[in-house]
N, C-alpha and C positions, 0 to 999 in steps of 0.2 A: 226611425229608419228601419225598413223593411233587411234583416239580419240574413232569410235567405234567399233573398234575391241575389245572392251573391255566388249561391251554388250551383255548379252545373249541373243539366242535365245528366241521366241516366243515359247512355246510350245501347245500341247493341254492343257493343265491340265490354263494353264494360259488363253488360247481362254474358256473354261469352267466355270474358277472363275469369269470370264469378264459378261460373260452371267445371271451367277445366280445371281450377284452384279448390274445387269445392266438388270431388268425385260421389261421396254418401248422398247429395241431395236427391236425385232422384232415386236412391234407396230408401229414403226417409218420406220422400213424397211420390210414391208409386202413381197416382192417382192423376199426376200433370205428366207424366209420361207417357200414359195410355191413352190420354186425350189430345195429346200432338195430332195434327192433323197435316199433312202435306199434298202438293200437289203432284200427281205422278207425274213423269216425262213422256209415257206413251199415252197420253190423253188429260184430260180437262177432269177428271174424278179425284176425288178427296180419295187417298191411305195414311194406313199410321203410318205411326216413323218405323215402326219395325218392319211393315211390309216396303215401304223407301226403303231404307237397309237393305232389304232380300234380292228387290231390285237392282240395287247399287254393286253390289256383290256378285250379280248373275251379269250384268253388263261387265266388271272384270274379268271376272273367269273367260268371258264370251273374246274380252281382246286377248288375253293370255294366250288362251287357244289358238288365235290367229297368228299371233306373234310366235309362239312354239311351230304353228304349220310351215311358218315362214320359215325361219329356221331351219327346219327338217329338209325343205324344198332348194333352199339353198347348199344345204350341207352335203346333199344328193348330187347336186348340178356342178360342184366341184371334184366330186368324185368322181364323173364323167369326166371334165377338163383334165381333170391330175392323169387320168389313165390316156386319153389322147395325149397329153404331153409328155405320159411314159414311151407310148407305141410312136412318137415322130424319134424321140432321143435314142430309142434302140436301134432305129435307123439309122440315124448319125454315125452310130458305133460301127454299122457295119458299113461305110463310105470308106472302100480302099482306097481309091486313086484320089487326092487333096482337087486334082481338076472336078471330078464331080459333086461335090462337097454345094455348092453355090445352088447349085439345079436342086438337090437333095433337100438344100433348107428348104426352097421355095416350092416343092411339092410336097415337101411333109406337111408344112403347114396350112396349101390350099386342101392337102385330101382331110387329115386329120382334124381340123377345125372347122371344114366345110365351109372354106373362103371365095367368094368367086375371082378376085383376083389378090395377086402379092410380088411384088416387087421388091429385090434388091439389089444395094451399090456398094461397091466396095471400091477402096483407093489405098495407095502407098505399101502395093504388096508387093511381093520377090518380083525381078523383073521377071522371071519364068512363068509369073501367070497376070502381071502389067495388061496383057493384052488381050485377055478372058470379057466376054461379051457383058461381064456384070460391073466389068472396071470403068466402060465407054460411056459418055455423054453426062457425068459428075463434074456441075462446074465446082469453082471455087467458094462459091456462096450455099451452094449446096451443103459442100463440106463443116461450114462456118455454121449453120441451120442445124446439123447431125449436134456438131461439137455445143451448140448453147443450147442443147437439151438436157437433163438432168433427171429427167423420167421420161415415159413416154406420153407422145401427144396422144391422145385422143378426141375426134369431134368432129365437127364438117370439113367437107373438103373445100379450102380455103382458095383453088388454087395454086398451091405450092407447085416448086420442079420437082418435088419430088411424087406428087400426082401424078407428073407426067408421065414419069416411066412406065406405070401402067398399060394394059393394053387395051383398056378402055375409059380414059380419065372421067369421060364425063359419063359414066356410070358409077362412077363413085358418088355413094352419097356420106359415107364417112369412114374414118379413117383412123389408121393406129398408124404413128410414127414410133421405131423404137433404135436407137443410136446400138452399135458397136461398140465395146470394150474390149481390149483385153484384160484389163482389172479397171475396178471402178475410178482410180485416180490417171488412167492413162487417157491420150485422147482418142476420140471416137474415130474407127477406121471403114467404117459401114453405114448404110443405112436400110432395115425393115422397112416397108410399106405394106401395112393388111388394110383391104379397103370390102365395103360390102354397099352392095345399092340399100339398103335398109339404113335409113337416118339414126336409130336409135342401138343400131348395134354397138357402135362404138363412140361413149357422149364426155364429158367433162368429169360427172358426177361417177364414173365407174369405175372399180376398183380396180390397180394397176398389176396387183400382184404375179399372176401366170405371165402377164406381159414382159415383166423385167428378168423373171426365169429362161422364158424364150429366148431374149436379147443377150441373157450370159451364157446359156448354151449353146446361142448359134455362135458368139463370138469362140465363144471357147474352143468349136469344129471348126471355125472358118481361120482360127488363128495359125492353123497348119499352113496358111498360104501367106503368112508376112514373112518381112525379111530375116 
């Protein structure tokens, strides 16, 4: 009876474990490291392993790079946003009459942001401003849409009523919904609409965070007109 027929093969994964378990070998065998030969990725030519390596290493650095550009580009483009969100909220500050307050959000936010349009509604305020042109034409379903948000929507215009308000729906090609609070556990007493004919302005995949800042600072000026 044949004794090693019974042993397996050698395979890669075991020449591999040998290697990483076994750091001196090509210390000790200089001569099989030098004669590695691989195939580059920019083209069909034989290099050693050490030019692979150089390769491998300059392809890193090369995404690094782009990934830090990205970054920078990003870090930049909020710094723009944070300063228009300063220059609408100083406005707020200086809204004396609580009646103008409504108009105030909705043009901070179209000049500041460079919106083409923005619509808002508001309900269940003092009756002394009940009848302010932002309180008209909020159904009940409307209201019940505001309140089962929990952040803002962002994404195509689906048709909602709250589209409608708009003064041009069907130029919306999408859209920020952002609900009213007066504190996060109360219920929603408004509703934002920012809409832009540009599909990708506003999509699923976008970060919410300046969105939910707007939504508590308008709440927070608009909260002058509840009961």
């Amino acid at each position: 009876m044949d004794t090693h027929s019974a042993v397996p093969p050698i395979t890669e994964d075991d020449i591999a474990q040998f290697l990483v378990n076994t750091p001196g070998f090509f210390e000790r065998h200089a001569e099989v490291l030098a004669s590695v030969q691989l195939t580059s990725p920019h083209g069909q030519r034989a290099v050693s392993l050490q030019e692979r390596q150089a390769e491998m290493l300059r392809d890193k650095i090369r995404h690094l790079e782009l990934k830090a550009a990205e970054m920078i580009r990003h870090g930049q483009e909020n710094v723009v946003i944070a300063d228009h969100l300063h220059r609408w909220t100083r406005g707020l500050f200086m809204v004396r009459e609580p009646a103008d307050l409504p108009q105030a959000v909705i043009d901070g936010l179209r000049n500041e942001f460079d919106l083409p349009q923005v619509a808002l509604r508001l309900w269940g305020l003092h009756p002394d401003w009940a009848q302010a042109p932002c309180c008209q034409g909020v159904s009940a379903d409307a209201q019940a849409f505001a309140q089962s948000l929990a952040q803002p929507y962002c994404g195509p215009n689906p048709g909602l009523e709250a589209a409608g308000w708009l003064t041009k729906p069907e130029a919306a090609a999408s859209l920020a919904l952002m609900p009213l609070r007066p504190a996060a556990e109360e219920p929603a007493f408004g509703l934002i609409v920012l809409a832009s004919d540009d599909p990708r302005r506003f999509h699923a995949q976008m970060g919410t965070d300046f969105l939910r800042r707007i939504a508590e600072l308008s709440a927070a000026a608009l909260s002058r007109l509840l009961p």
